[in-house]
TORDO-763326 format. One record per residue (C-alpha): residue in three letters; x, y, z. Coordinates in steps of 0.5 Angstrom, whole numbers, plus 500, padded with zeros to 3 digits. Layout:
N
ALAXYZ;...
***
This chain:
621
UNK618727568;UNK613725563;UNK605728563;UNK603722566;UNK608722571;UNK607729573;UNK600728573;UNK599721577;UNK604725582;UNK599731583;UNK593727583;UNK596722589;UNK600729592;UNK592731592;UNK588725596;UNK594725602;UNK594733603;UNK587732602;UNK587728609;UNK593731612;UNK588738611;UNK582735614;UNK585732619;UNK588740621;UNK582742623;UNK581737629;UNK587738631;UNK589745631;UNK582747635;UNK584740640;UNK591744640;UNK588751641;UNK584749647;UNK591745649;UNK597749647;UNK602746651;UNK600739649;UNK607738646;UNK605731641;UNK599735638;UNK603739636;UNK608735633;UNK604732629;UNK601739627;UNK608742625;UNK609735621;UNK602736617;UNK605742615;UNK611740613;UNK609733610;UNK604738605;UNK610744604;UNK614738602;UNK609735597;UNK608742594;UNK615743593;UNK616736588;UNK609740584;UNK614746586;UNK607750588;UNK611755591;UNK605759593;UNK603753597;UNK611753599;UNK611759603;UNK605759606;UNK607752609;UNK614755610;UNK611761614;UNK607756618;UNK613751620;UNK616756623;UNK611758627;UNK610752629;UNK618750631;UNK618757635;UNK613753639;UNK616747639;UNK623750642;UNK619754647;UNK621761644;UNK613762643;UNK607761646;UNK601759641;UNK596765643;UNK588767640;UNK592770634;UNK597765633;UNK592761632;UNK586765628;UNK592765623;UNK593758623;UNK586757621;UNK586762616;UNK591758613;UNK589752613;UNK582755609;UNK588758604;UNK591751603;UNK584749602;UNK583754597;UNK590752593;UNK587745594;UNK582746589;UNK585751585;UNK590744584;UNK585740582;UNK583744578;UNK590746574;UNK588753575;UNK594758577;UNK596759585;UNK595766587;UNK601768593;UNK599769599;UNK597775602;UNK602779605;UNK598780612;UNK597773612;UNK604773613;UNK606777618;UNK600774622;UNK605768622;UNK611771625;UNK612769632;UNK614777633;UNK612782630;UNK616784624;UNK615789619;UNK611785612;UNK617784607;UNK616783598;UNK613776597;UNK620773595;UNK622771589;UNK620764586;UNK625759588;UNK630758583;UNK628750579;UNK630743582;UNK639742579;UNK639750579;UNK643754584;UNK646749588;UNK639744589;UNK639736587;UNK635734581;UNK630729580;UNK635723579;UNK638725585;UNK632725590;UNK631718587;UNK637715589;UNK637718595;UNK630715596;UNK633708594;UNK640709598;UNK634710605;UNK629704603;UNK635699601;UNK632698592;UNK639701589;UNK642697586;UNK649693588;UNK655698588;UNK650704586;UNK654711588;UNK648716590;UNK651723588;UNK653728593;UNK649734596;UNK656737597;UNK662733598;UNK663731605;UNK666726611;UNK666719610;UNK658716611;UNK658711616;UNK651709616;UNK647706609;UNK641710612;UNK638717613;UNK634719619;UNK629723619;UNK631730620;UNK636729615;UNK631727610;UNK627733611;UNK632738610;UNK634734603;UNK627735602;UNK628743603;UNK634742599;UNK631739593;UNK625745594;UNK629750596;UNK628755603;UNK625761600;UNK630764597;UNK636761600;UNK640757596;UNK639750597;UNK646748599;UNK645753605;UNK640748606;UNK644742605;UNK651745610;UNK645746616;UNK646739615;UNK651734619;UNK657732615;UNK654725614;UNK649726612;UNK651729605;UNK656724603;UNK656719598;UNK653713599;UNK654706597;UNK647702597;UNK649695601;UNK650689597;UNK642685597;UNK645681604;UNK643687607;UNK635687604;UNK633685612;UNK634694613;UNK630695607;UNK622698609;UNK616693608;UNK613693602;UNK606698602;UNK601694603;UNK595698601;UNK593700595;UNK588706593;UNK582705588;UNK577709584;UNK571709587;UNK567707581;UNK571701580;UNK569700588;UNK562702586;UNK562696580;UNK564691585;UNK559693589;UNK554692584;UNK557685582;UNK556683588;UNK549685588;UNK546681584;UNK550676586;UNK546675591;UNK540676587;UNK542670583;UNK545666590;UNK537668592;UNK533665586;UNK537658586;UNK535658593;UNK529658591;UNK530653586;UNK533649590;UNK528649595;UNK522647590;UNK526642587;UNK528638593;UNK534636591;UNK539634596;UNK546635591;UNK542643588;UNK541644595;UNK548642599;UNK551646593;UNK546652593;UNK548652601;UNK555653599;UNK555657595;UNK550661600;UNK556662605;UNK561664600;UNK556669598;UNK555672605;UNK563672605;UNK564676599;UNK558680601;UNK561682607;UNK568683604;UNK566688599;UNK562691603;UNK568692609;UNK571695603;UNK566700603;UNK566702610;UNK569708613;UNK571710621;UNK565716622;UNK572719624;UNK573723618;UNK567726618;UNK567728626;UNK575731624;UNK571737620;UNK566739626;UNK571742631;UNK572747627;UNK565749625;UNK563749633;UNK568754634;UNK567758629;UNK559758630;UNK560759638;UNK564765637;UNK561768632;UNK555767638;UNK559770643;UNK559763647;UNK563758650;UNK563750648;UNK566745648;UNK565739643;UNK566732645;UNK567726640;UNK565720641;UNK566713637;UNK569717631;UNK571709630;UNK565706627;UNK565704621;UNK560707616;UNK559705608;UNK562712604;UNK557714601;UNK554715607;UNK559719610;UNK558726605;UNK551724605;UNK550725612;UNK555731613;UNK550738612;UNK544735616;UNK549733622;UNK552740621;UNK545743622;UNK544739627;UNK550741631;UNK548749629;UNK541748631;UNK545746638;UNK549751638;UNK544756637;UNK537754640;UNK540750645;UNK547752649;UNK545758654;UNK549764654;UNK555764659;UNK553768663;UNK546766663;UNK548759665;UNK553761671;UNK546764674;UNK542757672;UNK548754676;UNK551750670;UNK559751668;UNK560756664;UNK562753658;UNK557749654;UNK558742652;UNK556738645;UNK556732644;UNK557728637;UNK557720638;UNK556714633;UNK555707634;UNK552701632;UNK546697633;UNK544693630;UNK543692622;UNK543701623;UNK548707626;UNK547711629;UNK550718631;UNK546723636;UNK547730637;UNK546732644;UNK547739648;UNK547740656;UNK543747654;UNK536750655;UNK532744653;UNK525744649;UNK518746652;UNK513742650;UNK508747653;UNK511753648;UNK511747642;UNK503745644;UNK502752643;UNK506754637;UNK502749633;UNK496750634;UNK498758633;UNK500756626;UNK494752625;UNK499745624;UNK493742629;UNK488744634;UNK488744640;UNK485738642;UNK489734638;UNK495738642;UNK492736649;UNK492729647;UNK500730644;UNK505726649;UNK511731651;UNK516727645;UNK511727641;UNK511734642;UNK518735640;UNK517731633;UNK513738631;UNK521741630;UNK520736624;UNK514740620;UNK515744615;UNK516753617;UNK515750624;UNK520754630;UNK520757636;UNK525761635;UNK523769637;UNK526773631;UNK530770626;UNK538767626;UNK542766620;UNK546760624;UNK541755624;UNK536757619;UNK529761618;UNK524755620;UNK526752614;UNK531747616;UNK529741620;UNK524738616;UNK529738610;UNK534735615;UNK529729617;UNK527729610;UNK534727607;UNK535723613;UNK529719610;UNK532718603;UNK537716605;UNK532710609;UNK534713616;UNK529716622;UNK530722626;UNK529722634;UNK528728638;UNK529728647;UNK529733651;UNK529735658;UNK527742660;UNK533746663;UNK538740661;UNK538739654;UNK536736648;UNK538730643;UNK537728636;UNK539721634;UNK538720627;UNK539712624;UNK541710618;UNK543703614;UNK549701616;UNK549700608;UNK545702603;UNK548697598;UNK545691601;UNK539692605;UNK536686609;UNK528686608;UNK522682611;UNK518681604;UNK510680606;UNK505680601;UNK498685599;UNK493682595;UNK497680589;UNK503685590;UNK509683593;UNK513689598;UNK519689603;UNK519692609;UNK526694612;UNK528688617;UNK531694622;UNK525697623;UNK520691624;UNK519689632;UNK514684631;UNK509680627;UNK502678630;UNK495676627;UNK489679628;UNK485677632;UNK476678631;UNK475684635;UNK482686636;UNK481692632;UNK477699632;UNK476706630;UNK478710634;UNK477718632;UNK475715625;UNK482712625;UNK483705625;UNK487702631;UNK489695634;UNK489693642;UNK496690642;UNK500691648;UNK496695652;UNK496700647;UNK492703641;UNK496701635;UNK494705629;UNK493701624;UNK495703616;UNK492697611;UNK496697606;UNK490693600;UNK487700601;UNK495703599;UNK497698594;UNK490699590;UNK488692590;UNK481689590;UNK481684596;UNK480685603;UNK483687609;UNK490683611;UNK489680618;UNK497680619;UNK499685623;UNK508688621;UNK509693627;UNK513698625;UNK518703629;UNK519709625;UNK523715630;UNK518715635;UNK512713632;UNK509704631;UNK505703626;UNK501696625;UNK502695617;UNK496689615;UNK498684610;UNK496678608;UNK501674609;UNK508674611;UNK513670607;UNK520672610;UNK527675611;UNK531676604;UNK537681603;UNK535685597;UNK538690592;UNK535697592;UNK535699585;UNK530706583;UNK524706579;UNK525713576;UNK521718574;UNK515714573;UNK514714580;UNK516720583;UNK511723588;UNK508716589;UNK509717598;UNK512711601;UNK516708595;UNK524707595;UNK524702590;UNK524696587;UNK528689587;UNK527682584;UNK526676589;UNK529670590;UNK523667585;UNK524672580;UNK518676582;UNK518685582;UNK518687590;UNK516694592;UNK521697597;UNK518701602;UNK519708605;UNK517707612;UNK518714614;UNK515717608;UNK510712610;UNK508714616;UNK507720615;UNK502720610;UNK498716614;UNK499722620;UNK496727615;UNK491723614;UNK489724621;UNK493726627;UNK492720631;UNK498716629;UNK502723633;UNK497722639;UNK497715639;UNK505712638;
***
């Protein structure tokens, strides 16, 4: 095989075992609390088998062994001579660290160390004294083993591509074959033949096989194309090129907006009925590239079973983690973006929140803990929360803490709600916590969670019952590529306000406003509203808005006033680099369907510069 070959074989050998592994962890955490659920652990040992094969091809013999070593634990299993126990799958795990260990070292063309002799023996269904690493095994054609040329055939023999009269080579000569096709057990020993058996000769391999299975074959005639496999109808893509997709569409849409607008001012029947047309094949396309992007939230659920397992017993406590929704789809780059603040979520649970087993069998809850992990859609957002049936949050304790860390006083906590009580676990150097934890953080770890949720254009909210538990719910834009606004005017500045965060407009009406505590406010609803007066944020000199945009931000509303409203538009987010760092309330920027700049706002950025200023927006909302 040629360099390019060879490297395209690891790179795609790379992203398939990549999966098989991240899915490992799920599934042997599912199986250690089930070892007799026979179908997980088939697909187990197949995972095992599948990435000991592909290492073979790369002949990655290190990572050979080590699948090697655990398939024959796993088959031990299988056929009922073993049960799987705390120690079979300690070993088990540790082995999936090392494989992803060799992973990386793979990506990196870096050599692979064998592994460790005591891993080995771990994974001997009985005790047996550690033998001397084997001795590498012997090249694909050597020593009785089938090359490249002769793999290949067999593959075209089993998939029906040879072509008409071909002879597939023999692994050694044998009965008659009956059949065109191999199944897969004999599949998978002509995989052990080509990469050898640790030591064993190949043809060792290929005699445990039937007599049939190793005979020369004829590929059938292209009458018999009907038995061939379905041609593979997906196709793997570079991220960047999605990316430049992406961003093609982008501006797309801008440009579907300005000729809307043109059309719009122009009043032209035939601009407007083809602008028209093409405003719906543009959404179409939108919502096609943008599909292209999405990813079930599963594949970054899969890699948490066994971070709660670990922590719990690191804790010395029991707990049950339950996934839910693992099918709602999320824009990628979401995915890896929302990995560390969930895992300091589940952290913060698992720590601050499950109870010790023995102190929840006195409060009479079940002994083992239970976490929850849960995705869905509402909306233009998702929406994952972390739950737990733990201690719960005091607001007492947290009213106190405030003010014993001078984060208000203690009129301003008497005035505070019990949820608003709980959005204090968001300020900066803030916890409840006694003495201090390596688990879930030294008081410094919620406010950087909340604050990379809100880059990302996301809110966090926080319930909690005292001795029943807690929940974080964190949402997000469904996409960060498109974001659907509603654009209002100040003065002469145009600014977007994320549509999914807008729960009405109203005009203000003479006397509806106030001051209350020096903080202006609104009567709406029954309610004091605080207002923010963005002509004072955006620096112009005109006079106040009387519009009003009501905004929900976590647990917060906040009447923003403008101008006036001008409407809904989907828009591209584009950053405004360093010039504007530090400038609170700021996401970015984007060009309208008239060709005008536009301000897009960070609501939550927003929001909590105006609760700086005065700690009414907390006791208010």
């Amino acid at each position: 095989m040629n360099a390019d070959f060879d490297n395209e074989l690891r790179q795609d050998f790379l992203v398939e075992a990549g999966e098989l592994l991240q899915r490992l962890g799920e599934q042997l955490v599912g199986l250690e609390a089930a070892p007799g659920d026979g179908e997980l652990l088939n697909a187990v040992f197949r995972a095992f088998h599948t990435v000991k094969g592909g290492a073979g091809f790369l002949a990655l013999e290190p990572m050979v062994l080590l699948c090697h070593h655990a398939e024959d634990l796993l088959n031990e299993a299988r056929n009922g001579s073993v049960v799987l126990g705390a120690g079979h799958m300690d070993a088990l795990l540790e082995t999936l660290d090392l494989l992803d260990d060799m992973m990386a070292a793979v990506g990196a063309a870096a050599p692979l160390a064998m592994p460790p002799p005591a891993l080995l023996q771990s994974l001997l269904p009985h005790a047996v004294p550690v033998a001397a690493p084997p001795a590498a095994a012997a090249p694909a054609g050597a020593g009785g083993a089938i090359d490249d040329s002769e793999f290949e055939a067999l593959l075209d023999s089993m998939y029906g591509s040879a072509a008409p009269g071909t002879v597939v080579p023999a692994v050694p000569p044998a009965a008659p074959r009956l059949a065109a096709t191999i199944d897969d057990d004999e599949f998978e020993a002509l995989l052990d033949a080509l990469h050898g058996q640790q030591g064993q000769p190949a043809a060792a391999a290929a005699a445990a096989m039937p007599a049939a299975a190793v005979a020369p074959v004829v590929a059938p005639a292209p009458a018999a194309a009907r038995h061939a496999a379905p041609a593979e109808n997906t196709v793997r893509v570079d991220t960047s090129r999605l990316d430049v997709l992406v961003n093609h569409a982008g501006e797309l849409v801008l440009a579907r907006n300005r000729l809307l607008s043109l059309a719009a001012r122009h009043g032209d029947e035939a601009l407007a009925a083809a602008a028209g047309e093409l405003d719906r094949i543009t959404d179409e396309l939108q919502a096609a590239v943008m599909g292209m992007r999405m990813q079930p939230v599963g594949r970054l659920f899969q890699r948490f079973p066994r971070i709660v397992r670990d922590l719990a017993r690191q804790l010395g406590k029991e707990v049950e983690l339950v996934l839910e929704g693992e099918g709602t789809d999320l824009d990628r780059s979401l995915v890896e973006a929302l990995a560390d603040p969930l895992i300091h979520l589940l952290r913060n649970a698992l720590d601050h929140g499950v109870e010790m087993p023995d102190l929840r069998v006195q409060n009479g809850k079940p002994r083992k803990g239970r976490v929850c992990l849960s995705a869905s859609q509402r909306g233009e957002r998702i929406v994952i929360a972390v739950s737990d049936d733990g201690r719960g949050m005091d607001p007492e304790i947290l009213r106190r803490k405030a003010v014993e860390k001078g984060v208000i006083d203690a009129v301003q906590a008497a005035r505070l709600t019990e949820g608003e009580c709980y959005e204090l676990i968001f300020r900066p150097g803030f916890s409840t916590a006694a003495t201090v934890s390596d688990i879930s953080g030294r008081g410094v770890g919620m406010d950087v969670v909340k604050t990379r949720v809100a880059e990302l254009g996301g809110t966090l909210q926080v319930r909690s019952k005292l001795g029943h538990g807690s929940e974080l719910e964190l949402a997000v834009p469904l996409t960060l590529a498109v974001l659907r606004v509603l654009m209002v005017r100040v003065g002469t500045r145009l600014l977007a306000l994320p549509l999914g965060n807008v729960e009405e407009v109203f005009e203000l009406a003479d006397g509806q406003d106030c001051l209350l505590d020096g903080r202006l406010v609104a009567r709406h609803r029954g309610r004091a509203l605080p207002l923010a007066d963005l002509v004072e944020w955006a620096g112009t000199a005109s006079a106040a808005g009387r519009h009003v945009a009501v905004l929900h931000i976590g647990h917060q509303r906040l009447g923003c006033l403008v101008h006036e409203v001008l409407g809904r538009e989907d828009v591209i987010v584009k950053p405004l680099g360093h010039l504007f760092d530090g400038v609170p309330g700021v996401a970015g920027a984007t060009v309208t369907g008239d060709g005008r700049l536009a301000l897009v706002m960070d609501l939550a950025a927003l929001a909590d510069g105006a609760g700086q200023s005065s700690p009414l927006l907390q006791a208010t909302g």
